[in-house]
C-alpha positions as CSV (number, residue, x, y, z in Angstrom):
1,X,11.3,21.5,5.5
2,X,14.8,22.0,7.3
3,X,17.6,21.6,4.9
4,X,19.6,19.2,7.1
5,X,17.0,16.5,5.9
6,X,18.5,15.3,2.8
7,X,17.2,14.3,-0.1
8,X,18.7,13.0,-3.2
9,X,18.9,15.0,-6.5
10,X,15.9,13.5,-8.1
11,X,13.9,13.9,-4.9
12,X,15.3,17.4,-4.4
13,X,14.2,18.6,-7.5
14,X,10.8,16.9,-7.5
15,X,10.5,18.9,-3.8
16,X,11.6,22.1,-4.9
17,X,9.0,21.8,-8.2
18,X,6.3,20.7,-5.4
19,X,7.2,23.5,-3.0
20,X,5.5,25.9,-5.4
21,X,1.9,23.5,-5.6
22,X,-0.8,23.7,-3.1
23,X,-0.9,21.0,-0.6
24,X,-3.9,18.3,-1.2
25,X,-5.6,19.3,1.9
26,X,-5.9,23.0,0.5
27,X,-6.9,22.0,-3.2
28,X,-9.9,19.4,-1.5
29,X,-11.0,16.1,-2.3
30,X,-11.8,16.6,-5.8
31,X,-8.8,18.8,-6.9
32,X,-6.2,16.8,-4.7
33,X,-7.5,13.7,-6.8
34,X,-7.1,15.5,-9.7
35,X,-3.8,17.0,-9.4
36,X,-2.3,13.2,-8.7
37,X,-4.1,12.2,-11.9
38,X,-2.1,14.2,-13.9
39,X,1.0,14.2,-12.0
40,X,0.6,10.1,-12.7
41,X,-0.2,10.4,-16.5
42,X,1.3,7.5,-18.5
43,X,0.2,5.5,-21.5
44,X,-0.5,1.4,-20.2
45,X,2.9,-0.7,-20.8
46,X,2.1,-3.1,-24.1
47,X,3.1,-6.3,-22.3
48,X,1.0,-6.0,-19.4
49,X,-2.8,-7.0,-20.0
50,X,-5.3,-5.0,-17.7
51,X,-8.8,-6.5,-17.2
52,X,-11.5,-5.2,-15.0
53,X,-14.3,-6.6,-13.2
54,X,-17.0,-5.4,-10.6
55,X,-17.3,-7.2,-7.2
56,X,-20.8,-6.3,-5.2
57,X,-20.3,-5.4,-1.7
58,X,-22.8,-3.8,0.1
59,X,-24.7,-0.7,-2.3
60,X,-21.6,0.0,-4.3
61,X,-19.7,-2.3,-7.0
62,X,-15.8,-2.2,-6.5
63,X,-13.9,-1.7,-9.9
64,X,-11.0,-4.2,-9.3
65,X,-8.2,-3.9,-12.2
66,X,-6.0,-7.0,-12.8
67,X,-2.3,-6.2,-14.0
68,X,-1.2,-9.7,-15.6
69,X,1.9,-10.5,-18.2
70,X,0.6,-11.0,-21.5
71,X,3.3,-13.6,-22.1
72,X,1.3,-15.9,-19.2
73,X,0.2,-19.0,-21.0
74,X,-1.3,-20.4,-17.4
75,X,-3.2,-19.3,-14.4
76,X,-1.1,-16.7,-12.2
77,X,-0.4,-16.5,-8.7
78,X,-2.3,-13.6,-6.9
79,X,-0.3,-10.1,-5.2
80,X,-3.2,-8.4,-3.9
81,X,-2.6,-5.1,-3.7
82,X,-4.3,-2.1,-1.6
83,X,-2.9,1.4,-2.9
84,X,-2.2,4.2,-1.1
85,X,-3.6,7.8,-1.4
86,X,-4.2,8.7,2.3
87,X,-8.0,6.9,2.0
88,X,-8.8,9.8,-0.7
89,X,-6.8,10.0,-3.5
90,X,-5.5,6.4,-5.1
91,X,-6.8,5.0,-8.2
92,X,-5.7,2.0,-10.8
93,X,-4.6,5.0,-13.0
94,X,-2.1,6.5,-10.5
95,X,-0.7,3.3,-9.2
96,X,-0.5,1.7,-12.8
97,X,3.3,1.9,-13.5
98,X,4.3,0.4,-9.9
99,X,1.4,-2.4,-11.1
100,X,3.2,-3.0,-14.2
101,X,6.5,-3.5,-12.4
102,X,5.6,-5.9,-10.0
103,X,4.2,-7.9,-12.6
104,X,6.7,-7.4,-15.0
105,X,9.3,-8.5,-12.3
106,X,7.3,-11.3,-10.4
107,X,5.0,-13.3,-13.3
108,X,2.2,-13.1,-11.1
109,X,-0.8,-11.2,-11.4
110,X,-1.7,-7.6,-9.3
111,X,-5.1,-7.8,-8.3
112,X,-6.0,-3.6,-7.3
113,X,-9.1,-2.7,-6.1
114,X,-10.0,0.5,-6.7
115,X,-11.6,0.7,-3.0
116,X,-14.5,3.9,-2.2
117,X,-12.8,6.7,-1.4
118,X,-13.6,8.9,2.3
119,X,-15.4,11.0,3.4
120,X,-18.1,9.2,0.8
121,X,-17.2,6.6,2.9
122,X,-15.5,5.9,6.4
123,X,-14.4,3.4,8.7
124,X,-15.2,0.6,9.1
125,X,-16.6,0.4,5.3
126,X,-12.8,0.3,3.0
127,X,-11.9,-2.2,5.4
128,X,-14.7,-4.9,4.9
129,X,-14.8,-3.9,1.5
130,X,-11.1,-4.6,0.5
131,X,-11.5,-8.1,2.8
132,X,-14.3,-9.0,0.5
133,X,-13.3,-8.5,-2.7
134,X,-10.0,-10.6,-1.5
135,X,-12.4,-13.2,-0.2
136,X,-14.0,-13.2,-3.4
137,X,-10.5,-13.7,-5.7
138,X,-9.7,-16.6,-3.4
139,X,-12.9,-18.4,-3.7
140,X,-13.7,-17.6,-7.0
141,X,-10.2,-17.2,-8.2
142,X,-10.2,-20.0,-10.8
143,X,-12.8,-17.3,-13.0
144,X,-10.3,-15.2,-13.6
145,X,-7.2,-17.6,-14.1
146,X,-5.6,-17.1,-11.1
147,X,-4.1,-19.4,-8.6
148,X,-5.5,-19.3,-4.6
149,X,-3.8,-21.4,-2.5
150,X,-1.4,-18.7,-2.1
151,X,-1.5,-14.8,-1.8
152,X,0.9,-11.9,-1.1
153,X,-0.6,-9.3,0.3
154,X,0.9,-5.7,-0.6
155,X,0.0,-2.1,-0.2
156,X,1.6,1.7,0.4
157,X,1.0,4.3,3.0
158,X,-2.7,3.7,3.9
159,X,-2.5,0.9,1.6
160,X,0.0,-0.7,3.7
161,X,-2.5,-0.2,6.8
162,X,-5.3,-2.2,5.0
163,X,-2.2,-5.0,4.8
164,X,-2.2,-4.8,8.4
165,X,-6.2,-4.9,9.2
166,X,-6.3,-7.3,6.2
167,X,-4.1,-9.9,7.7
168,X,-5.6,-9.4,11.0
169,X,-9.5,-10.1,9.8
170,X,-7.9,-13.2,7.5
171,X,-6.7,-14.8,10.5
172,X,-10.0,-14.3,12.2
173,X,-12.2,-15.4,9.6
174,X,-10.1,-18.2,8.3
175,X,-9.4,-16.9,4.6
176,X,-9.2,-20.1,3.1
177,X,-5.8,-19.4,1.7
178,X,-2.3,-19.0,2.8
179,X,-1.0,-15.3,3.3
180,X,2.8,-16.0,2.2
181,X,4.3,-12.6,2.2
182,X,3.3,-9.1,3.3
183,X,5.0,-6.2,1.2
184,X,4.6,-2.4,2.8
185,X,5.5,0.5,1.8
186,X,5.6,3.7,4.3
187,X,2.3,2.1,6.0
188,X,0.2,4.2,8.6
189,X,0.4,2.1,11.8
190,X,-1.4,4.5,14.1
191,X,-4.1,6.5,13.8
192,X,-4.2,7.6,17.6
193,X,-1.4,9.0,18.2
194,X,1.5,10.7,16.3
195,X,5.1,9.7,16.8
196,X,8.0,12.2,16.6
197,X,8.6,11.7,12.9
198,X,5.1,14.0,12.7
199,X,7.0,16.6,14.3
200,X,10.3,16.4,12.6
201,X,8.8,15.4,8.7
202,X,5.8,18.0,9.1
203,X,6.8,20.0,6.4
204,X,8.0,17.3,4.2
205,X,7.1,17.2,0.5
206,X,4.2,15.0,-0.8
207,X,3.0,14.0,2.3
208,X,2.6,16.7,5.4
209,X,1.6,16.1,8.5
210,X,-1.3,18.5,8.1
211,X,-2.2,15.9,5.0
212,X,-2.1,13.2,7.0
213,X,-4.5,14.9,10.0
214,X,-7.2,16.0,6.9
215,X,-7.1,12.1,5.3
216,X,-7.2,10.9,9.3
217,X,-10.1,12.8,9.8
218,X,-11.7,11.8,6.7
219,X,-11.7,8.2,6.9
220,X,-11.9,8.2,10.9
221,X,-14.3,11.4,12.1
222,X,-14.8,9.5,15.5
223,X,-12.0,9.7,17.3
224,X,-12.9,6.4,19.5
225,X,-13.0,4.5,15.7
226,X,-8.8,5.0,15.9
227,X,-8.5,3.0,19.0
228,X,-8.8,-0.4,18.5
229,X,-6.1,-3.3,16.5
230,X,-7.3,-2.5,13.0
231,X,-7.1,0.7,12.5
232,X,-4.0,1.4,15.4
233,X,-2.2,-1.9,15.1
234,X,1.0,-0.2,16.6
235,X,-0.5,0.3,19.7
236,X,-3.3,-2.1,20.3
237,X,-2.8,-5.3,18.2
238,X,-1.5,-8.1,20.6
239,X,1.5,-10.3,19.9
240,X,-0.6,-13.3,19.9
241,X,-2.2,-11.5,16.9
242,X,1.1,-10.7,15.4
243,X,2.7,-13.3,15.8
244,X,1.2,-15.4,13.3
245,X,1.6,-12.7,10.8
246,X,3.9,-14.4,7.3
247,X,6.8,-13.1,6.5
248,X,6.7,-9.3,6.1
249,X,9.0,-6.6,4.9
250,X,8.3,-2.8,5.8
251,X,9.8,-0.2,3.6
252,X,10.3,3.2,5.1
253,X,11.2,6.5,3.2
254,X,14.1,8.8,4.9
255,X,12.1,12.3,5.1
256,X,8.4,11.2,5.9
257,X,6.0,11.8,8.5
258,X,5.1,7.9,8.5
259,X,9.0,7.0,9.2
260,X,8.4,6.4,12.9
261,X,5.5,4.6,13.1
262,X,6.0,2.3,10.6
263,X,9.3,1.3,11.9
264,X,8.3,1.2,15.5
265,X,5.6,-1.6,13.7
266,X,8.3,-3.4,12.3
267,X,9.9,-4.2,15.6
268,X,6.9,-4.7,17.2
269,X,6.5,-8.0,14.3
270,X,10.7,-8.5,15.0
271,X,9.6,-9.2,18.9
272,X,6.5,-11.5,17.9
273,X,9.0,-13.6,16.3
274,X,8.3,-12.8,12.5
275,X,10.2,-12.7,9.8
276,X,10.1,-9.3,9.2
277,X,12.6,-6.9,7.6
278,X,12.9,-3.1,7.7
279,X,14.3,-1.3,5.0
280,X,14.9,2.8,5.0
281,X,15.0,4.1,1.6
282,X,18.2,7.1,2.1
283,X,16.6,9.8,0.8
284,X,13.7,9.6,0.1
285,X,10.3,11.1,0.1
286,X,7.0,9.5,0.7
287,X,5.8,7.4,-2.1
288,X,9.1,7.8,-4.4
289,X,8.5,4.4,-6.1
290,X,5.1,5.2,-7.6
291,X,5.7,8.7,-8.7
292,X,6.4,8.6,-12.2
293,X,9.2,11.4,-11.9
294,X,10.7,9.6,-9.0
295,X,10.4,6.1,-9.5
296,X,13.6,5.3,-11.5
297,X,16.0,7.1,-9.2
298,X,18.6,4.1,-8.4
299,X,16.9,3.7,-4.9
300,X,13.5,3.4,-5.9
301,X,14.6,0.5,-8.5
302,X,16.2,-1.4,-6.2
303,X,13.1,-0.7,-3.6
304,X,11.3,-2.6,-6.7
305,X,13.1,-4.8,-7.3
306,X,13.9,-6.2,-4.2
307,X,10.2,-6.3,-3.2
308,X,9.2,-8.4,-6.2
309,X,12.3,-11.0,-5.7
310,X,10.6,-11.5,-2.0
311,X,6.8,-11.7,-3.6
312,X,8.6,-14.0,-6.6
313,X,10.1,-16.3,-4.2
314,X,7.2,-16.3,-1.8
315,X,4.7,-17.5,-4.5
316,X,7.4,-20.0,-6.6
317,X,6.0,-23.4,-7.2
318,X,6.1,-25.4,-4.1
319,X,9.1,-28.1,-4.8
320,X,7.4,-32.2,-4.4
321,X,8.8,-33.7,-1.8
């Protein structure tokens, strides 16, 4: 990566310790997954309880963990929460302290699923899977303690595209809540077509662009499956569609491959009349909240924490009138 892209110290250092590591798409599927396992290593905070459960869809069961305060004394407002990964590399495990943050800053609970990973499976499947198991915490919500009449929807990198398709097949199948917020982090926004962030961020440390064409191809083999409003939104979702998205903020990292696209989504919801607001995080790498070695540089706390005060305010008690 060019020098003239800066980074700040923390996210200098993490890059030049990286520079010397295989990328993902040379280790493969299993070691990739493995190497962000251990990169993510961290014993569970003490005040955060973690349950899990197993949602049917289809012939698999989806693990879903929920993050929720241990000082709760009630049932908790629901942040649904898609993780990131590039469709092949996200667990509970690696997302964990980001989990414990949001709900350690907002009261509510994170509900993750821990969705199949490609090329085990590809599109369409993570989609309707991660729709279902959010269908089934809305109508069955009351199981697990958890409030329904209102959900944020959150999610990173291609976590942040299943926001996207998630919102778009809520609104066509009348989820029988109310979508409040939308939090995204870095979020693929096209699959189609690459922007010029591709060219200038190729090299860039975490997340390439020859990453990013291996987890495409994954997920997506048919090249046909990347054209349509789920799984290109930037190009071929329609403002009618958008429009009615809740309000949304999109945060971007300075030296990424994604920078482009996702901010050409944000204005894309800016012109469709949403409430939508676009964030860069100055230097900074793909995913620099949820690594553990990154994630307390000043700018990746205040990424945090401004996220949560939006997904705190979206889901406060509605005031009687």
């Amino acid at each position: 990566m060019s020098a003239k892209h800066y980074l700040d110290p923390q996210n200098a250092a993490f890059a030049e310790a990286s520079s010397k590591e295989p990328l993902p798409h040379v280790l493969g599927y299993v070691k990739a997954h493995e190497a962000m396992e251990e990169l993510q290593s961290q014993e569970p905070a003490s005040d955060i309880d973690t349950k899990i459960i197993q949602v049917p869809f289809e012939d698999v069961s989806t693990k879903v963990v929920i993050f929720r305060p241990k000082s709760a004394s009630g049932p908790c407002p629901i942040v649904y929460y898609t993780h990131g990964g590039g469709w092949i590399l996200g667990s509970p495990k690696s997302f964990a302290p980001l989990m414990e943050d949001l709900v350690r800053q907002t009261g509510a609970a994170v509900v993750f699923p821990d969705y199949s990973l490609a090329p085990g499976k590809q599109y369409p499947f993570q989609f309707e899977q991660t729709y279902a198991v959010l269908d089934h915490f809305v109508c069955e919500g009351n199981k697990y303690n958890l409030l329904t009449d209102r959900v944020v929807l959150a999610g990173d990198s291609v976590g942040g595209h299943f926001v996207i398709g998630l919102m778009q097949m809520s609104l066509e199948r009348n989820l029988s809540t109310n979508i409040v917020q939308l939090v995204i982090f870095n979020p693929v926004t096209d699959t189609h077509m690459k922007m010029p962030s591709y060219e200038i961020y190729k090299d860039a440390p975490l997340l390439t662009a020859g990453d990013m064409d291996w987890m495409i191809n994954a997920c997506l083999p048919n090249k046909k499956d990347r054209e349509n409003a789920r799984t290109s939104p930037l190009s071929f979702a329609s403002d009618d569609v958008l429009a009615k998205f809740p309000p949304t903020i999109i945060v971007l990292s300075d030296v990424d491959p994604l920078l482009d696209e996702g901010r050409a989504f944000g204005h894309r919801l800016q012109k469709a009349g949403v409430d939508c607001a676009i964030i860069k995080a100055e230097g900074q790498m793909h995913a620099h909240f949820v690594v553990i070695t990154l994630r307390n540089n000043a700018t990746a706390r205040a990424i945090v924490e401004l996220s949560a005060l939006k997904i705190r305010r979206a889901l406060a008690p509605l005031k009687s009138s």
